[in-house]
NUDREN-829996 format. One record per residue (C-alpha): residue number from 1; z, x, y; chain. Coordinates in steps of 0.001 Angstrom, whole numbers, m for minus. Example, Ala and Ser with C-alpha at 12.3 -4.5 7.8 and 13.67 -1.06 7.14 Angstrom:
2
{atom 1 {7800 12300 m4500} 'A'} {atom 2 {7140 13670 m1060} 'A'} 
//
This chain:
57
{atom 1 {82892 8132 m93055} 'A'} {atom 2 {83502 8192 m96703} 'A'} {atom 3 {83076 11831 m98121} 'A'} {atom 4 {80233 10743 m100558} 'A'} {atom 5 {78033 8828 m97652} 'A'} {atom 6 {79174 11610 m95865} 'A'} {atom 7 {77534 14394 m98378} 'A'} {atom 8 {74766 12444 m99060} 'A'} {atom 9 {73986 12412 m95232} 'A'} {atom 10 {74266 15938 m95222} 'A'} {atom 11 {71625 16425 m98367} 'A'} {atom 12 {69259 14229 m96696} 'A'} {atom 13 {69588 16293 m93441} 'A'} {atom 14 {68764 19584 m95112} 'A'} {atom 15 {65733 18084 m96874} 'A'} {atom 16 {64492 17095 m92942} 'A'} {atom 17 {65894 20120 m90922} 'A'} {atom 18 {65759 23765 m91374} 'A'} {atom 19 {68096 25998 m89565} 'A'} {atom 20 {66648 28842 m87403} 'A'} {atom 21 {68944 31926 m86431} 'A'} {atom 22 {68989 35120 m84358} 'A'} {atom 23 {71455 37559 m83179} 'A'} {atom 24 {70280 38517 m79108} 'A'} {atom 25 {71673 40485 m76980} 'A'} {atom 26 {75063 38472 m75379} 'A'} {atom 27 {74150 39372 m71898} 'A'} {atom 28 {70483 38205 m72450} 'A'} {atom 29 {71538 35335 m74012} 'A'} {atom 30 {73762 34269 m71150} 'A'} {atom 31 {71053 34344 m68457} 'A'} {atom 32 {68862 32880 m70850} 'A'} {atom 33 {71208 30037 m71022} 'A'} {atom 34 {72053 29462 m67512} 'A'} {atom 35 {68139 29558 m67013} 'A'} {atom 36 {67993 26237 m69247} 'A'} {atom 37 {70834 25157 m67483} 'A'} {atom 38 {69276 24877 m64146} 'A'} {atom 39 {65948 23548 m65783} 'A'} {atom 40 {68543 20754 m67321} 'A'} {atom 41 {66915 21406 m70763} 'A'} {atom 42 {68229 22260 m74605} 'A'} {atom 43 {68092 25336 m76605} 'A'} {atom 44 {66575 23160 m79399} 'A'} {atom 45 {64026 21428 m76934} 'A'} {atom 46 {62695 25053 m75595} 'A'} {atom 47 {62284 26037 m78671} 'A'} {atom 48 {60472 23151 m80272} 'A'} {atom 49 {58012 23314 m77051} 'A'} {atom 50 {57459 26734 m78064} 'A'} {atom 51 {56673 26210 m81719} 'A'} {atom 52 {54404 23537 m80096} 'A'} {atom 53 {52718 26347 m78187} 'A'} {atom 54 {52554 28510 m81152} 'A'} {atom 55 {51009 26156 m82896} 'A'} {atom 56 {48829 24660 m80254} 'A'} {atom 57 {50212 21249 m81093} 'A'} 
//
């Protein structure tokens, strides 16, 4: 990918996706993890469902 397609990519990413991050405990995280595992589902998904929630969406 050329580096200027490749930085404009980038720029219109940021203007469509915000980043969202937390330090948790490592041994929570790890079940927490191998809970989505077993339901076969994403970090990101979970969360958006939960925002959802939140939101009542």
């Amino acid at each position: 990918m050329p580096r200027e397609s490749r930085a404009q990519y980038f720029r219109d990413r940021r203007k469509k996706i915000k980043a969202f991050a937390v330090e948790v405990d490592k041994e929570k995280m790890e079940r927490f993890e191998e809970k989505l595992k077993e339901k076969n589902i994403s970090k990101v998904k979970w969360l958006n469902e939960k925002i959802d929630e939140e939101l009542g969406e």
